[in-house]
C-alpha positions in Angstrom: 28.5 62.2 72.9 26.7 65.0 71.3 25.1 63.7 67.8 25.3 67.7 66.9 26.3 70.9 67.5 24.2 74.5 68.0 25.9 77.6 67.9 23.8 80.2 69.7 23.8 82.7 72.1 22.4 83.7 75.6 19.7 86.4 74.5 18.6 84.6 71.2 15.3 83.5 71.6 15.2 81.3 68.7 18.2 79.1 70.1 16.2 78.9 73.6 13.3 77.1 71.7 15.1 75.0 70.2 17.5 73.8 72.9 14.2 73.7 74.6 12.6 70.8 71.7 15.7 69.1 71.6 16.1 68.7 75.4 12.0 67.6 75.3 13.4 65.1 72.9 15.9 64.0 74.2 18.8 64.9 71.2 21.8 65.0 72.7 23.8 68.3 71.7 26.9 70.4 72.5 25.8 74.0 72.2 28.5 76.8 71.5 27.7 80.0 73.1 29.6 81.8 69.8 30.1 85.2 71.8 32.5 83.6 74.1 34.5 81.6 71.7 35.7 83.3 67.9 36.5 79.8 66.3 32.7 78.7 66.5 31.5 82.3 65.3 33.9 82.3 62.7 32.7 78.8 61.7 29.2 80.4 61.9 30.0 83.2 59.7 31.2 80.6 57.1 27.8 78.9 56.4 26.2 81.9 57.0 27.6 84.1 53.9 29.4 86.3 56.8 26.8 86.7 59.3 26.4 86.0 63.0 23.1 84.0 62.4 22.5 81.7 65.4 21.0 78.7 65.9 22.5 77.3 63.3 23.2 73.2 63.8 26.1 71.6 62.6 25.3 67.9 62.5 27.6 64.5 62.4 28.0 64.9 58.6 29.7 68.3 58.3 26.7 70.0 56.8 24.6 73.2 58.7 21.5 74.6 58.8 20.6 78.0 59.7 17.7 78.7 62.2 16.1 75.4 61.1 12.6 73.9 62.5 12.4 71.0 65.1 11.0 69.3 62.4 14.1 69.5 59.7 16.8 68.5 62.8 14.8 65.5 63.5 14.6 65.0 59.7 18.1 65.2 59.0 19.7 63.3 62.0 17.5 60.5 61.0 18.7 60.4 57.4 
């Protein structure tokens, strides 16, 4: 099972690197494509203060980041 969630979308470049250090990691992830599916972008929108911003990573806990680093995903799923 997916240890967290990315919302992105297929032309965001930003998402593709990521997906692309998780996978080189080997983090497990379910990723929401949030064009195709209005619950996830309306989730997105929530953490977002309104906005579309993708990646953003929901992880285990509930909480989200926003476009965040390698670094802080590995950071916070080790926490």
């Amino acid at each position: 099972m997916a240890q967290l969630t990315m919302y992105s979308t297929t032309w965001c470049g930003y998402c593709r690197r990521l997906k692309l250090q998780l996978d080189r990691a080997g983090i497990a992830y379910e990723e929401i494509d949030i064009e195709r599916d209005p619950e996830a972008a309306k989730f997105v929108e929530s953490v977002n203060g309104g906005n579309q911003t993708v990646p953003t990573v929901r992880f285990p806990d509930g909480t989200a980041l926003t476009n965040p680093p390698f670094a802080a995903v590995v950071e916070k799923l080790a926490a």
